[in-house]
N, C-alpha and C positions, 0 to 999 in steps of 0.2 A: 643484070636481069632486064626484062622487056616486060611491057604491060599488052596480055592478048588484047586483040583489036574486038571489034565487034563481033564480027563476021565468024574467027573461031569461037569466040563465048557460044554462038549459036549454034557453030557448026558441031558440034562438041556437047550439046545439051541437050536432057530431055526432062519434062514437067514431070511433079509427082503431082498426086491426088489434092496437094493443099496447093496448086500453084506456085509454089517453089522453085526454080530453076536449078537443075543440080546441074555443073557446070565441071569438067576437067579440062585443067589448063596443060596443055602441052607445051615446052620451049625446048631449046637445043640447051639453055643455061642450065649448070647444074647448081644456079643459087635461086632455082624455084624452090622455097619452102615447103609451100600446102599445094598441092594437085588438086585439089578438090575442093569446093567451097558453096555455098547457098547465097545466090542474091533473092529479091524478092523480085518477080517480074516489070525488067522497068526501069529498077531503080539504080541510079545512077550519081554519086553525090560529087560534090566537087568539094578540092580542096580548099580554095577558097571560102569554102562555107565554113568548114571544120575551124578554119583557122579565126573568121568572125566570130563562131561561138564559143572561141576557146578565150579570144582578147577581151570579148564583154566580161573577164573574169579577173585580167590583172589587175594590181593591187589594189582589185575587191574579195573576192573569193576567199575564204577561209581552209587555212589547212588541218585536217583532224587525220590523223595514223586511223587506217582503218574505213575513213567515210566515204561517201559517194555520192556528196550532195555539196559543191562549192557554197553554197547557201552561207553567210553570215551564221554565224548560231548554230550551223551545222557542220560543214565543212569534208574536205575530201583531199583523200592522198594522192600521190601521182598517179595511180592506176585509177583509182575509183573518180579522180578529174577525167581522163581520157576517157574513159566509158562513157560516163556523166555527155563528154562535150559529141562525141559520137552518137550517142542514144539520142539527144538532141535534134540530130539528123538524119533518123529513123536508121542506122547502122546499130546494132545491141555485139557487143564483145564482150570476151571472157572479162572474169575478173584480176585477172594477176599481171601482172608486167611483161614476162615470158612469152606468157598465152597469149597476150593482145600480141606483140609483136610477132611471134611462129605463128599466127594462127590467119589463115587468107590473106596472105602475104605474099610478093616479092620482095630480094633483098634488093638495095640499091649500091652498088659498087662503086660506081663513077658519082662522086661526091658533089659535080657541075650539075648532076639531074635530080637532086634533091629539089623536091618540088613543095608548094601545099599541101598540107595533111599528111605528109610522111612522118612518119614518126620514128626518135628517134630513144634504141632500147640498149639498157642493160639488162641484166639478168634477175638485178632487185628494183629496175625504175624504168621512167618512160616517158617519150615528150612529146610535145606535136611541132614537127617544123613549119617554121611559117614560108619557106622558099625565098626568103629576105637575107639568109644568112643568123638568125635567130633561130630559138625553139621555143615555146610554152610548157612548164612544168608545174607542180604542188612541190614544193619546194619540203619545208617545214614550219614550225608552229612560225615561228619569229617572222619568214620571207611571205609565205603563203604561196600566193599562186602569181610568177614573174615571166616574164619574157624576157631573155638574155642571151646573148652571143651562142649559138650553138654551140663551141669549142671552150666555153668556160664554165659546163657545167660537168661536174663527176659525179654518174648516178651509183650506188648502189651495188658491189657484183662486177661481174668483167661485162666490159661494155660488146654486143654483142652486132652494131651496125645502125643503116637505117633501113627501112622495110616501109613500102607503098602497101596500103592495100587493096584487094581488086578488086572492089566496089569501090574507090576514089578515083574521080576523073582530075 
């Protein structure tokens, strides 16, 4: 997969009434997931950001089946961490594991181009890679929320790749 440049995001969009950009991504790859996706005029988030707000979380962050709030006392599962650490960065995603990852997406094949913010999905879980050769998850109650070797964590479901999103630069 490629990440459209600027120039087609632009060339390729047009505003609706709330300032939305509705955006169809065209490539020659046939492991573009979503063709379609909403940024919000502008915004542009880097993965390095994703990634600083996902490490202010290891082992602090509380894990709770179900939550969406890494909070001490509250706590969040691998899906509702990723939301949680994305929303943080004015990005809002589905709720589910699946979704976050099919949803405004490209997949990443060549395993050298995993970058920041990519994330990394099965079909029941979901992580944030740091581009270091690690990922960030919600593990479970006992781990909470760790940073560990990308290739030493088994999510969940059949593991289904990793996936940029196209709003992460």
């Amino acid at each position: 997969g490629r990440k459209a440049t600027e120039t087609e995001i632009l060339e390729n969009s047009s505003k609706n009434t709330d300032g939305i950009i509705q955006a169809a991504l065209h490539t020659e790859s046939s492991k573009t997931v979503v063709s379609r996706y909403q940024v919000k005029s502008g915004l542009r988030i880097l993965g390095s950001d994703i990634v600083k707000e996902a490490r202010k979380w290891v082992n602090y962050g509380q894990y709770a089946f179900g939550g969406v709030d890494p909070t001490p006392g509250r706590g969040a599962d691998c899906s509702g961490f990723v939301q949680y650490v994305f929303k943080q960065n004015g990005i809002e995603l589905p709720r589910g594991a699946y979704e976050q990852g099919l949803t405004n997406t490209i997949q990443i094949t060549d395993i050298s181009q995993i970058r920041a913010g990519d994330l990394q999905v099965w079909s029941g879980h979901i992580g944030i890679c740091t581009g270091q050769g690690t990922s960030i998850h919600a593990l479970n109650p006992g781990m909470g929320i760790q940073e560990l070797p990308m290739f030493s964590v088994y999510g969940s479901g059949a593991f289904l790749g990793f996936f940029r999103r196209v709003d992460v630069e």
